[in-house]
Backbone as CSV, one residue per row, in Angstrom:
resi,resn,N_x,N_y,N_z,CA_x,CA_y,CA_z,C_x,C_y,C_z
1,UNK,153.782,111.163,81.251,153.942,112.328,82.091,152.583,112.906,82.490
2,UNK,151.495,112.966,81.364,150.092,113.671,82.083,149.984,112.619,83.113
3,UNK,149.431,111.171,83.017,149.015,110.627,84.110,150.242,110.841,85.402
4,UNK,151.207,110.659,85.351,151.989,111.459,86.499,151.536,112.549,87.085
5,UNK,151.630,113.599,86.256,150.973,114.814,86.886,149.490,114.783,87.401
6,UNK,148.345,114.063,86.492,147.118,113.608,87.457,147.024,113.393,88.667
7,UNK,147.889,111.960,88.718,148.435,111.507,89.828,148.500,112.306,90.940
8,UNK,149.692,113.157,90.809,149.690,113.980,91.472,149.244,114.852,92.510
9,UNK,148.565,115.395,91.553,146.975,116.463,91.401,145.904,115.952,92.675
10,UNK,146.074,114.874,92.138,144.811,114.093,92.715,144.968,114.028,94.607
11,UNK,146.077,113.994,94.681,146.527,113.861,96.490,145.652,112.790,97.139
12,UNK,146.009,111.351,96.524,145.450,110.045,96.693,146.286,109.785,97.814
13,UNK,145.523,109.381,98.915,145.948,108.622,100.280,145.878,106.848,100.049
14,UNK,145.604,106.300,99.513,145.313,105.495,99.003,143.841,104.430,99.217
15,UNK,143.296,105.047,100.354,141.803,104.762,100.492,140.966,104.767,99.157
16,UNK,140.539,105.518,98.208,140.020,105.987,97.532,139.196,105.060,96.740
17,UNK,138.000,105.024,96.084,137.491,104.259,94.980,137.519,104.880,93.989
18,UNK,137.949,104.701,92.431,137.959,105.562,91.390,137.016,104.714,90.757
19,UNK,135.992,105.446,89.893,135.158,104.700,89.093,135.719,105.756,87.570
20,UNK,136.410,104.567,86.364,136.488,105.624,85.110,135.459,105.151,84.457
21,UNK,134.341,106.300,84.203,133.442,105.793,82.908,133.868,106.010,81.962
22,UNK,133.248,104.909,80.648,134.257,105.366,79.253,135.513,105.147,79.658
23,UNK,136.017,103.720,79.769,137.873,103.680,80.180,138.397,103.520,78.936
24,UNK,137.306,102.439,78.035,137.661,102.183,76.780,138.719,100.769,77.768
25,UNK,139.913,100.724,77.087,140.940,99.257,77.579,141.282,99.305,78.866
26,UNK,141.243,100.273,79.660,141.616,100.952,80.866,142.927,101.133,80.734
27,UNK,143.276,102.126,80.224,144.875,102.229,80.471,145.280,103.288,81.924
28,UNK,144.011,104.198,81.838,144.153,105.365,83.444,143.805,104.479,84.765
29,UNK,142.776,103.573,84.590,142.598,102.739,85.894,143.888,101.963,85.710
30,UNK,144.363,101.269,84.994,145.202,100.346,85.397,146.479,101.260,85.899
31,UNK,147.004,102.622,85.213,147.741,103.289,85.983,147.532,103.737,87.752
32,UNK,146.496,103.997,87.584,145.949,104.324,88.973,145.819,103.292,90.254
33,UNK,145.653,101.854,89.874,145.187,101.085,90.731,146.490,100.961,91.594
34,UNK,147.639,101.307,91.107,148.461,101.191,91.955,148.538,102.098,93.342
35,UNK,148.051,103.068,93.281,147.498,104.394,94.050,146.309,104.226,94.694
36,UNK,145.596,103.244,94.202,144.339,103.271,94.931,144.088,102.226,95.634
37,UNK,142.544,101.921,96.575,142.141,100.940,97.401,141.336,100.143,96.353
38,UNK,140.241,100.868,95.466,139.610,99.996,94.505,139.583,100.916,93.101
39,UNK,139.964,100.328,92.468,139.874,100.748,90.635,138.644,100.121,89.717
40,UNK,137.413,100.460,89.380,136.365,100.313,88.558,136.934,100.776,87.375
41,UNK,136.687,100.409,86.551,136.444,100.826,84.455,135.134,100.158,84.059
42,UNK,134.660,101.662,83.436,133.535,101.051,82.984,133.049,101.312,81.643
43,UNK,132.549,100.466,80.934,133.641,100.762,79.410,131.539,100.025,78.585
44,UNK,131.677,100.751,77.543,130.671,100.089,76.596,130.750,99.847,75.388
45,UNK,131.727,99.946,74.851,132.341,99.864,73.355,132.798,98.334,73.459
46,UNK,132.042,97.625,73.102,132.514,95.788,72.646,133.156,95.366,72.506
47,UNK,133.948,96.072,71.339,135.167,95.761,70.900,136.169,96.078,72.033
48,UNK,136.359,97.039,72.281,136.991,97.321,73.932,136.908,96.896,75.093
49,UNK,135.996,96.123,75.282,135.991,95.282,76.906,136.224,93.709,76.045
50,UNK,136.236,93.211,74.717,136.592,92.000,74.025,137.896,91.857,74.639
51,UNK,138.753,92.915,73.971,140.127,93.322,74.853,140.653,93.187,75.723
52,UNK,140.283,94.005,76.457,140.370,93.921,78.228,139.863,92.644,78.558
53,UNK,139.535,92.182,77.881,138.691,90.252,78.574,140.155,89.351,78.164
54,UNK,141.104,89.706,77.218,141.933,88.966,76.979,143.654,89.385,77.221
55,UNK,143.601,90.502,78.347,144.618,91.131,78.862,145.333,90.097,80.032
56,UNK,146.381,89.496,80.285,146.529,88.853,81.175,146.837,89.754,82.372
């Protein structure tokens, strides 16, 4: 429900580039990319982009 309401909030046309720093696994970009034109995560915790490297 928060990312819904973000969503929201946000009044995305769908042009938009979102850059999340600190996504950690990306769970808000990957919600978002559906809303958007381009979705960035940008993540520095190792163990956390190890992850995201093995997400299909």
């Amino acid at each position: 429900m928060l990312y819904d309401k973000a969503l929201e909030d946000a009044e995305l046309n769908g042009e938009e580039t979102m850059i999340d720093a600190y996504c950690g696994i990306g769970t808000i970009p990957l919600f978002l990319a559906k809303q958007e034109k381009n979705v960035y995560g940008v993540g520095i915790v190792p163990k956390a982009i190890e992850d995201e490297k093995r997400r299909p």
